[in-house]
N, C-alpha and C positions, 0 to 999 in steps of 0.2 A: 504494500500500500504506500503510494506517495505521501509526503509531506509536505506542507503548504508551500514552501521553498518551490520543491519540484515539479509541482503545480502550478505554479506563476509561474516559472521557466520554461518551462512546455509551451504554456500560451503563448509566451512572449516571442517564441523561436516563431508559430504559426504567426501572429503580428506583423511581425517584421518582412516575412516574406509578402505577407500583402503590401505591406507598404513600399516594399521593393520594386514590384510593380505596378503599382499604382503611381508613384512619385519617385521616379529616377533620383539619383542622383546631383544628377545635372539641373535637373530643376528646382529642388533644392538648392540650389547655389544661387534662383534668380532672389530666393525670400529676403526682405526690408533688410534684414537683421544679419543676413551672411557675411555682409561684409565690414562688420562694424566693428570695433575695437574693442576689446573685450576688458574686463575690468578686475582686478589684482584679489582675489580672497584672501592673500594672504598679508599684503598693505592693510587689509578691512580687520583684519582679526588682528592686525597686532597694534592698530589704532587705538592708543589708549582712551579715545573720546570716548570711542562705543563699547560698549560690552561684551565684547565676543562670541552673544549671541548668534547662532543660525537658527533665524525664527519661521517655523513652518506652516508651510496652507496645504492644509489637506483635510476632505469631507468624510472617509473612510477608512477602515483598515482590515485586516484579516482577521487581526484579534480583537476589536470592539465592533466592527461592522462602521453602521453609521454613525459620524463622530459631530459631523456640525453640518448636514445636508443642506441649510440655507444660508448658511454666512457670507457676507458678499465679499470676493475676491478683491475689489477696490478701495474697499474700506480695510479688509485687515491688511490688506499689501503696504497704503499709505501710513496707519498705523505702526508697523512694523517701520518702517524705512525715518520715521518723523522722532520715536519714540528710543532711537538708539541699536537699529539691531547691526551688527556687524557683517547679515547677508542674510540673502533666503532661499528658503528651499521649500518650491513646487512641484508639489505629486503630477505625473502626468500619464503615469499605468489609471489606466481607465474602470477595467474588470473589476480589479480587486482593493482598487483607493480613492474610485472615484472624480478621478482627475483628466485630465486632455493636454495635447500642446496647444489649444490655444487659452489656458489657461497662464502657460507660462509668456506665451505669446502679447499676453495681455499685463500680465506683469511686468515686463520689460517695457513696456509704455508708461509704469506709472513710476518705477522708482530707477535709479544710478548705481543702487548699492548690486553688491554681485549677489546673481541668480547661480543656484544651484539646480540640476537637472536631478529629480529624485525620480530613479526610476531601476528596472532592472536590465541593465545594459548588457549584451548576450552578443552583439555583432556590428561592427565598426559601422553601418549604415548610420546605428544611431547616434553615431558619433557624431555626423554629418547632419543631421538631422538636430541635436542639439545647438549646434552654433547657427542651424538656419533660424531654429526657434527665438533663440536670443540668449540662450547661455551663456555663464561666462566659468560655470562648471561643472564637471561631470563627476557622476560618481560611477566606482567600480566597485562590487562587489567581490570580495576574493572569494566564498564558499560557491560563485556559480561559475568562476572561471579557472582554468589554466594559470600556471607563470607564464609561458609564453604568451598567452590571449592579454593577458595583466602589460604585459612589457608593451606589445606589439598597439594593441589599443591607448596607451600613457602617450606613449609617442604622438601616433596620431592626432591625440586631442591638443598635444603641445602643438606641433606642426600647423594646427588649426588655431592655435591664440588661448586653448581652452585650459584652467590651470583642473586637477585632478584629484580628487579624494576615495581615496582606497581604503575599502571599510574592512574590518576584520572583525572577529569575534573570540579568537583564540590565539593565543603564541603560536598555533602552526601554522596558522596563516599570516604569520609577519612575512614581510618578503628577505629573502638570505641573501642577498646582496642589494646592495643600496642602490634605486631606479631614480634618476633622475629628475625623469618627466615625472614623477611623483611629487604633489605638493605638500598633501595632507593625508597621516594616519586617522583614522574615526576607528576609535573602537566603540562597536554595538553593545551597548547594554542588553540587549532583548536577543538570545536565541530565534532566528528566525525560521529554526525547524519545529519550533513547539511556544514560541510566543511568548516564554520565559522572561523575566527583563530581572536583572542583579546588576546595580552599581557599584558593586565589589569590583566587577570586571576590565573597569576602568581602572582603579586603582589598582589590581593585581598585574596590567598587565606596561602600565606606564612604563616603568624603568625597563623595559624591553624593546620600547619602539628606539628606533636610532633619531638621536636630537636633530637631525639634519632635515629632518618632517617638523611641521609643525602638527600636533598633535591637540585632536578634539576630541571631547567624550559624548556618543549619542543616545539618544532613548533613556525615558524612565525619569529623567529629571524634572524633578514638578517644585525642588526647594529653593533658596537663594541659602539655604547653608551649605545645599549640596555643592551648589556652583564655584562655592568661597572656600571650598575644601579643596576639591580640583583642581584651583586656581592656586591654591598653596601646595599643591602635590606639582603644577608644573602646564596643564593644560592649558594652549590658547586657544580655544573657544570648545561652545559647547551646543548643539545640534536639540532642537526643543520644537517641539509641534504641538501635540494630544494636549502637553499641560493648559496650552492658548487654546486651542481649537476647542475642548472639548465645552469650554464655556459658551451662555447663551452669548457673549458681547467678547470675542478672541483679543480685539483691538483694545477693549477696558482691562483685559486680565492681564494682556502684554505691560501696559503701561506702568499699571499695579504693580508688576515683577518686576519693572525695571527700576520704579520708584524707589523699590525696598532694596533691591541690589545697591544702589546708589548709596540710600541711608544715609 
């Protein structure tokens, strides 16, 4: 029996071949957004202005289902961007989080700070497809790829302007030689085979990422003690969605966090 992982990935491989022909390559390259300049995540996280928040929009997930099915996209994006977040990251797997590229699409028209591509990246299309949207980052996940897919995709998305966060979940998915085109470690708090979320895993796995990353902790944070513990263990920035989204007002709950972080 698959596990939920294995099941968005499956999809996502069928996805992508549609999209493949449906929207070449080449046409992709004519979108607003392909040829724009793309904008530093990791200038934004180590900004001391902002809070090295990555503040998340998404309506869904696999482990709660429906999270905030009508929260408007331009109200929490301006919020987010007004209110100090260091970046953001928009869902754009559709199935199983509820989200679209023209979600992200739409978000790049309202804010400057760097867009993160959250999605499950399986095949350099959407590499291409990312920077048509207006990304300015991609994520990779290391439990659904390869090192060579890991290495061969970083590159890529360098070559394309796009900087890259390589999530892990375990020391054996550290990568064993140091990747360049790599910007940012995320280590997952949330087992994504079983939905698990321990922020132990941040902290057990820190002094093992190589300092030459900048290093974020994701999922499962909902405290400003947690965040201030991290930030004294070493982490620049910290990847936060559900705690905002899951409120009736994402954009009042952000502000609130950020107010008390401040203090």
């Amino acid at each position: 029996m698959k596990n939920i992982l294995e099941e968005i990935v499956d999809r996502k491989r069928v996805e992508v071949e549609f999209s493949k022909k449906d929207l070449p390559i080449e046409k992709l390259k004519d979108f607003q957004y392909y040829g724009r300049s793309t904008n530093s995540i990791n200038s934004s996280l180590l900004d001391e202005t902002k809070t090295g928040i990555i503040s998340e929009f998404k309506r869904s997930s696999p482990s709660l289902g429906s999270i905030n099915g009508n929260a408007s996209l331009e109200t929490v994006i301006r919020a987010y961007d007004t209110f100090g977040a260091s970046g953001i990251s928009v869902l754009t797997d559709h199935q199983f989080f509820g989200g679209s590229s023209q979600d992200l699409i739409k978000a790049r028209s309202l804010t400057n700070l760097p867009l993160l591509r959250k999605d499950f990246i399986v095949d350099p299309y959407q590499i291409y497809e990312s920077k048509a949207w207006g990304a300015d980052v991609i994520l990779l996940i290391t439990a659904v790829l390869t090192e060579y897919e890991i290495e061969n995709y970083a590159e890529l998305a360098q070559n394309l302007g796009l900087s890259v966060l390589l999530e892990i979940h375990n020391e054996d998915e550290l990568p064993k030689n140091l990747i360049n085109s790599i910007n940012i470690i995320g280590v997952n708090n949330r087992n994504l085979k079983d939905f698990k979320v321990d922020v132990n895993t941040s902290i057990k796995l820190y002094e093992k990422i190589n300092p030459a990353y900048l290093r974020i902790s994701e999922s499962g944070i909902s405290s400003v003690d947690t965040i201030k513990s991290l930030k004294e263990l070493g982490y620049n920035g910290f990847l936060i969605g559900e705690c905002f989204m899951k409120e009736k007002s994402p954009e009042r709950a952000f502000k609130q966090f950020v107010d008390e972080l401040k203090g």
